[in-house]
N, C-alpha and C positions, 0 to 999 in steps of 0.2 A: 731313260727307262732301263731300269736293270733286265739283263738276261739273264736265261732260265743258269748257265755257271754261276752267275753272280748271285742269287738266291740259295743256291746249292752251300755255294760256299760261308754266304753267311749264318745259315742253320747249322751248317756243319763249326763253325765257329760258336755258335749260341751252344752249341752240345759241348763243346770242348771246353768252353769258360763254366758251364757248370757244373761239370765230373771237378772242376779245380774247387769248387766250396764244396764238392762231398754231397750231391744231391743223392740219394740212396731213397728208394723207395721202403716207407715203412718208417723208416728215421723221424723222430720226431723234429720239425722244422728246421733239417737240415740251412736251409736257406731259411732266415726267418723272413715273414714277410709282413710289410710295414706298407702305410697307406704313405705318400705325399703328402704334405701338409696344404699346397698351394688347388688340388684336382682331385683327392683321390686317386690317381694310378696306380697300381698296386706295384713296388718296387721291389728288388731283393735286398738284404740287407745280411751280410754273413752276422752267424750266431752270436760270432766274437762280439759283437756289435750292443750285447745287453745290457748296458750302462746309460745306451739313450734310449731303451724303450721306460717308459711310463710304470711305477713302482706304485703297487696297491696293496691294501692288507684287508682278508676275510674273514670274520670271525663266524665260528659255526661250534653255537655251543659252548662256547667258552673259549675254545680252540682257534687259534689264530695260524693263521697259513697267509704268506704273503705272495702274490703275484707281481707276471711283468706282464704289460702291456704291447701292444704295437701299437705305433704312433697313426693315426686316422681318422678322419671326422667322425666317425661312432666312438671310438674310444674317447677321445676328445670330450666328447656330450656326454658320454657315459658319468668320466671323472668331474666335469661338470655339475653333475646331479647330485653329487657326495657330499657325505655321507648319506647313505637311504641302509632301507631293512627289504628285502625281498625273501615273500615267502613262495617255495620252488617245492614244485610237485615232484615225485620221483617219474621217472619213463621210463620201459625196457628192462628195467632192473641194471641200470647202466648211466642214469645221467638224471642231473635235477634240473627241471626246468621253468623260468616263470617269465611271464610278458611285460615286461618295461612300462613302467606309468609315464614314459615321454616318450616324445619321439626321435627319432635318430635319423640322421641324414644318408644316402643311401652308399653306400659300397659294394663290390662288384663282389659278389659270391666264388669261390672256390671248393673242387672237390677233393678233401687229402684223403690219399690211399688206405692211411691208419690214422684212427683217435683212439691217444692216449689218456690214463689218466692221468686227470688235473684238468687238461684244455679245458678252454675257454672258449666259447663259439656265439653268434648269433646266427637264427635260424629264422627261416619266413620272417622276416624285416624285427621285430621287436621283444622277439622270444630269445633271452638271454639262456646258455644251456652249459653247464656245470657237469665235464664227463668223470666218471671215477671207477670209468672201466678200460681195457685197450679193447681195441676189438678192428677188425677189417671192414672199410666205409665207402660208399655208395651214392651219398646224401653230399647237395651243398649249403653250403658254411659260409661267415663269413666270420675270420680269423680276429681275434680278440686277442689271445694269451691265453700265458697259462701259470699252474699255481709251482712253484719254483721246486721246492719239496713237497710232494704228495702224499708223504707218509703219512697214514692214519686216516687219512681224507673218507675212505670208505666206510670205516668205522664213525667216522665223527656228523656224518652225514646220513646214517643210520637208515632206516625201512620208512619210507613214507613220503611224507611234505615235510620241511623244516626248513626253519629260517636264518639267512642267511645275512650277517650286517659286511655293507662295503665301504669301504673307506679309504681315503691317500694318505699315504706314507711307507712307511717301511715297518 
């Protein structure tokens, strides 16, 4: 049975390994984080690491913005369902949002400090959410990606509902 130095020490060890990948609060997924493939457990995976996340392309409007993925049984099922057309209401004046015509298997929710624009999130189990604002967060998530370059995103996504096609590849 570990004693109470031996807990100490190991948190104090868990803080030390991750100031080394640069966990910075506010930082966009300093650590990225990526599901298991075998359980879901949510793993860290350094940024450097975006050559195995999951490569997708959105078009909105014509406009084509390509996304990465984290690897997870909702993303999994997501990329599974591809190509579809999701038509995403606006929220907040900050993010589009629309409920998944399937269903997804469950992943453990997280709360990040800051969403930026671009991310990619699910929310209350099947409500995919398209942010294209930053802003300081409160709410949990559960970590999808995000759109690689976001430029234009806010313009191209315009006042309202609009529809959005997903698809794999680059």
């Amino acid at each position: 049975m570990p004693t109470d130095d031996d807990c100490i020490f190991l948190v104090s060890l868990l803080v030390v390994l991750l100031s080394c990948y640069g966990v910075v609060p506010g930082g966009r997924f300093s650590i990225e984080v990526a599901a298991a493939f075998a359980d879901d457990t949510i793993i860290a995976e350094p940024a450097s690491n975006q050559d195995d996340m999951m490569k997708i392309k959105m078009t909105i409007n014509d406009q084509v913005f390509h996304a990465r993925l984290f690897r997870s049984a909702s993303t999994r099922a997501i990329i599974a369902q591809m190509p579809f057309v999701l038509a995403m209401d606006d929220y907040a004046a900050q993010e589009k949002v629309a409920r998944l015509p399937f269903e997804l298997p469950h992943v453990p929710a997280e709360t990040p400090s800051v969403i930026n624009i671009g991310d990619i999130y699910l929310w209350s189990g099947n409500n995919l959410v398209l942010f294209y604002a930053t802003f300081p967060n409160n709410y949990n998530y559960v970590p999808v990606g995000y759109i690689i370059d976001p430029s234009g995103l806010k313009d191209a996504l315009g006042n309202g509902g609009v529809e959005i096609s997903f698809s794999v590849g680059d």
